[in-house]
N, C-alpha and C positions, 0 to 999 in steps of 0.2 A: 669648864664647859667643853664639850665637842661639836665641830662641827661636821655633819655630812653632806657634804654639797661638789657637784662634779663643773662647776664653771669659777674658775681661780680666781676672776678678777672678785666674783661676791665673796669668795672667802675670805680675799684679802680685806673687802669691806665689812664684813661681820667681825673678823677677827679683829679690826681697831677701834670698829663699836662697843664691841666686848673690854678690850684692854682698857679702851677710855672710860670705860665706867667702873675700872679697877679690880675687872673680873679677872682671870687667868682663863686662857684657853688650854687644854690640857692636850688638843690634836685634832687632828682633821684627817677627812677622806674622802672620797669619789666614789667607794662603793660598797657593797655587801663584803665584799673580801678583804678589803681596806680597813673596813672596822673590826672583824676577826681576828685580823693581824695584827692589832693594834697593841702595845704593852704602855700601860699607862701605871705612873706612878701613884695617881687618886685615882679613885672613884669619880666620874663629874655627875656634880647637881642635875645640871641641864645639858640637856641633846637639842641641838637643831640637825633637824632631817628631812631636805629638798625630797620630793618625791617622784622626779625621773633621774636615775644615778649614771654614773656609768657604766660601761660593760651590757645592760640593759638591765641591772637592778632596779628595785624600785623601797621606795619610802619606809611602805609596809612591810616587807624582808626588814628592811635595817632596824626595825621599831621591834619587830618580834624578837630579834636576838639581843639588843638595847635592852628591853623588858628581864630579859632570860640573865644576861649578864650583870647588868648593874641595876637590879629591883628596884631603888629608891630613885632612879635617876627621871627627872622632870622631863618631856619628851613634846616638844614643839615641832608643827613640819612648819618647814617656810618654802612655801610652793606657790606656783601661779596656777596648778591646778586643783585646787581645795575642794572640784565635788569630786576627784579619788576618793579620797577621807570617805569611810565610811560615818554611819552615822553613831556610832560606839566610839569614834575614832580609835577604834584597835588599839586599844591600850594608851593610846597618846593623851598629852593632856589639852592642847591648844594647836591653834592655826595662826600663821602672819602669814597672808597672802603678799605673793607678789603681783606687780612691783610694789616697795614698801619705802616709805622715806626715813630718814636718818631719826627725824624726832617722833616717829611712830614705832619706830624698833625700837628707839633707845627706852620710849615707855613703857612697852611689852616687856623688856629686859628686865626694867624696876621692880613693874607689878610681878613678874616670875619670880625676883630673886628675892623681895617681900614676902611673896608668900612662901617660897620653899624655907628661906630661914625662921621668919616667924608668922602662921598662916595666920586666919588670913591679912592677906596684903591692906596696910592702911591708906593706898592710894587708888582711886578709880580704876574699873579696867580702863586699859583704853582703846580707842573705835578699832584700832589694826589689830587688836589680838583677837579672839574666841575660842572661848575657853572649852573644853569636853564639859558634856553635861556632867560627869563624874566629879571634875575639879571643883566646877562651877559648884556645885551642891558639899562638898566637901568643905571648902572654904566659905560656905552662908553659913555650913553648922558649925565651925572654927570655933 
């Protein structure tokens, strides 16, 4: 997984959420340029992508080069501002608003990694996620 978020201490909290549920993070960044630069040895399944960065990027840059770069890659924003998000969500496929609690992530995390490994997911969404109407429909025709 990657994360793109510009305030360190949520990174450090996403990234032990993630670990503790035996995912691997493959890297992280703060911005549009951060993730260009980035040399990763996989491909990540799943993107989390805040949606004010730093430098004064935003979300939707990192989603479109995200899309462009690694096609197959699952593309969550975790923002406190979710009406940015268009309503196509720009190629994304879900929202966690913030603020978010540990066992509301940690369920987003599940139902994501459920369905990107075998769609769809055999566990409830749950209330912190919402899914693009794309995925959403995607995984009822699964």
């Amino acid at each position: 997984m990657l994360i793109v978020e510009d305030e360190p201490i949520l990174v450090m909290d996403v990234e032990m959420m993630v670990e503790d549920s035996g995912h691997v993070v493959l890297g992280y960044a703060d911005s549009l340029d951060e993730v260009e630069g980035l040399s990763l040895a996989d491909n990540p399944d799943l993107v989390f992508i805040d949606m004010q960065l730093a430098h004064g990027d935003n979300g939707l840059d990192v989603s479109a080069f995200v899309q462009r770069r690694w096609p197959d890659a699952c593309i969550v924003y975790v923002t406190a501002n979710p009406r940015m998000i268009p309503d196509d969500f720009a190629g994304g496929h879900g929202v966690i608003a913030k603020p978010f609690s540990r066992i509301g992530f940690l369920a987003a995390l599940r139902y994501l990694s459920e369905g990107i490994l075998r769609p769809p997911p055999s566990v409830s969404r749950p209330r912190d996620f919402v899914a693009s109407r794309a995925l959403a429909e995607g995984w009822a025709a699964g």
